[in-house]
C-alpha positions as CSV (number, residue, x, y, z in Angstrom):
1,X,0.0,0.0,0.0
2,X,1.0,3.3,-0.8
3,X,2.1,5.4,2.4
4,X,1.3,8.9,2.6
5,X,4.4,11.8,2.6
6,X,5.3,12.1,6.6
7,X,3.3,15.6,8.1
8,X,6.0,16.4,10.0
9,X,6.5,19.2,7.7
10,X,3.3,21.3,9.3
11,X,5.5,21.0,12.6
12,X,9.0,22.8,10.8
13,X,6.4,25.6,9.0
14,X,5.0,26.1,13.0
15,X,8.1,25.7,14.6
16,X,9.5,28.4,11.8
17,X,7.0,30.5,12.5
18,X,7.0,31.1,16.0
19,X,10.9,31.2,15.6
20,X,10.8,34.2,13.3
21,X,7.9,35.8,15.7
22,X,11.0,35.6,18.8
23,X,13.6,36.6,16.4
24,X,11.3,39.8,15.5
25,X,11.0,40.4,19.1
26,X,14.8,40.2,19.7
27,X,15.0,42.7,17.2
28,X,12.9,45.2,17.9
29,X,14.7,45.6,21.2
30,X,18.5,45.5,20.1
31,X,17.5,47.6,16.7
32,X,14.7,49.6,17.7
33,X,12.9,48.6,14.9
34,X,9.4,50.0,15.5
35,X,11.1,53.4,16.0
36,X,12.8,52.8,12.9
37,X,9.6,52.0,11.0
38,X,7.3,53.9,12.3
39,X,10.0,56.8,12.0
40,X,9.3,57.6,16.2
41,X,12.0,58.4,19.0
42,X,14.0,55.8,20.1
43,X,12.7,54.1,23.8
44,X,14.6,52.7,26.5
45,X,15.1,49.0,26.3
46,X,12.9,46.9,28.5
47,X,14.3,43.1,28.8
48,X,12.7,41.8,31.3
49,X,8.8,42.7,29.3
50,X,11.0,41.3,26.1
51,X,11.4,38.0,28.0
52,X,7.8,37.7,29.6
53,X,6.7,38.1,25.6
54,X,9.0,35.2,24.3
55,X,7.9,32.9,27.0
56,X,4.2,33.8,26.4
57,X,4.8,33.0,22.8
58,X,7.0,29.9,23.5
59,X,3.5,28.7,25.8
60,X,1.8,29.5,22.7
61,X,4.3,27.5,20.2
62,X,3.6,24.5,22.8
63,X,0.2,24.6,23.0
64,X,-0.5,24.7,19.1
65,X,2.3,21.6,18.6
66,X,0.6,20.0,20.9
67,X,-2.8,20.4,19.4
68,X,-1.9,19.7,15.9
69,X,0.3,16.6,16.7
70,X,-3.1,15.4,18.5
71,X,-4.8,16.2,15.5
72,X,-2.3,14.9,13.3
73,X,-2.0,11.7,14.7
74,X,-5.7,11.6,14.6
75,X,-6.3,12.0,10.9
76,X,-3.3,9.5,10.4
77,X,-5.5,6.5,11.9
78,X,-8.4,7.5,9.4
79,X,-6.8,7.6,6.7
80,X,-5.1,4.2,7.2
81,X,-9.2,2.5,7.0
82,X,-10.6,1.2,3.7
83,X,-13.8,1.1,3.1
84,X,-15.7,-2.4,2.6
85,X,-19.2,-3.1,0.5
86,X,-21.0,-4.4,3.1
87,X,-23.1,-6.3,0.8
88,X,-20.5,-8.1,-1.8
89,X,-17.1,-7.4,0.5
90,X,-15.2,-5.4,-2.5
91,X,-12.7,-3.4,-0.8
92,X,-12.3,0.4,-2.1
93,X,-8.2,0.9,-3.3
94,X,-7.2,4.0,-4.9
95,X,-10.9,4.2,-6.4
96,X,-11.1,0.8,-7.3
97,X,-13.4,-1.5,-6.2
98,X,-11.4,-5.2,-6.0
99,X,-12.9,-8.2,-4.7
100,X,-11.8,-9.0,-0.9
101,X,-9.7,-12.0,-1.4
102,X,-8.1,-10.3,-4.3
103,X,-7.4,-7.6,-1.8
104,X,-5.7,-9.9,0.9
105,X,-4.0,-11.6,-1.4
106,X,-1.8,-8.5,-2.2
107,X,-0.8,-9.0,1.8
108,X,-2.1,-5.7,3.2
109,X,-2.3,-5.5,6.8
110,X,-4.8,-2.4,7.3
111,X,-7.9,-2.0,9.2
112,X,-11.4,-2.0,7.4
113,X,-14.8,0.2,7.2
114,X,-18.1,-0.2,5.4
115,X,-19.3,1.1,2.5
116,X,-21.4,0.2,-0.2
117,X,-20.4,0.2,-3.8
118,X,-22.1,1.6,-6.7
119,X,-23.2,-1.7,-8.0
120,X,-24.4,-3.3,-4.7
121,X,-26.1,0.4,-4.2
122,X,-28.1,0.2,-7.5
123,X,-28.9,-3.3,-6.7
124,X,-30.3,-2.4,-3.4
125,X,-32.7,0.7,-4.9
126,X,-34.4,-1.4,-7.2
127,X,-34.4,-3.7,-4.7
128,X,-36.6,-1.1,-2.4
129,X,-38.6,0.6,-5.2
130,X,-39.6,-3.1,-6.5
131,X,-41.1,-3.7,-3.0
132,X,-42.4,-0.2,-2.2
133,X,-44.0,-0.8,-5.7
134,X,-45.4,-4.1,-4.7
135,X,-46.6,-3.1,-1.3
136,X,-48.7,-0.3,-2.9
137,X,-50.1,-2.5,-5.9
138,X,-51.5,-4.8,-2.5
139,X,-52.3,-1.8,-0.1
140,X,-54.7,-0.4,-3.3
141,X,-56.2,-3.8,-4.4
């Protein structure tokens, strides 16, 4: 079976992130870069508010890594289930429908769903409009 390309790169575009945010900070107070930009007087530098702001936003980096790894991990176990007819057990692989034992024969170890394919589903609505028919043909008789 075909394995998806690793996520991890969502965690390097975070982690990147939030590491240009505390490098921003860190400039701003050695450069004075809002003054610069915003063409204002120079202020005194204030560490100690500098730091309290990198730890707030190193809380933040955690908590988001956190959440998405959570969530990551999470939409990892979906994607690794196949979906089964229920009615003729053909398995659904890369949009095709094979028969089950052709399936295992291939030697995939993955966990399974149900579905219904679009064969067993047209069987199944004639299936119910041939008895909704019947039953009213008897109801009106």
């Amino acid at each position: 079976m075909e394995k998806k390309k690793p996520l991890a790169s969502v965690f390097w575009y975070q982690g990147a992130g939030f590491l240009v945010i505390i490098a921003l900070c860190f400039l701003d107070e050695f450069l004075s870069l809002s003054a610069t930009i915003l063409h204002g007087h120079p202020y005194l530098h204030n560490f100690g508010e500098s730091t309290i702001k990198m730890l707030l936003i190193l809380a933040v980096w955690l908590i988001v890594v956190s959440s998405t790894r959570r969530l990551l991990r999470r939409v990892r176990q979906l994607e690794e289930f196949l979906r089964v007819c229920a009615w003729c057990h053909r398995i659904d692989f890369k949009g095709r429908w094979m028969p089950l034992e052709e399936f295992f024969q291939q030697g995939f170890d993955t966990p399974t769903t149900h579905g219904i394919c679009p064969i067993c589903l047209a069987k199944n609505k004639a299936a119910i409009k041939r008895a909704r028919e019947t039953a009213e043909g008897s109801a009106s008789a």
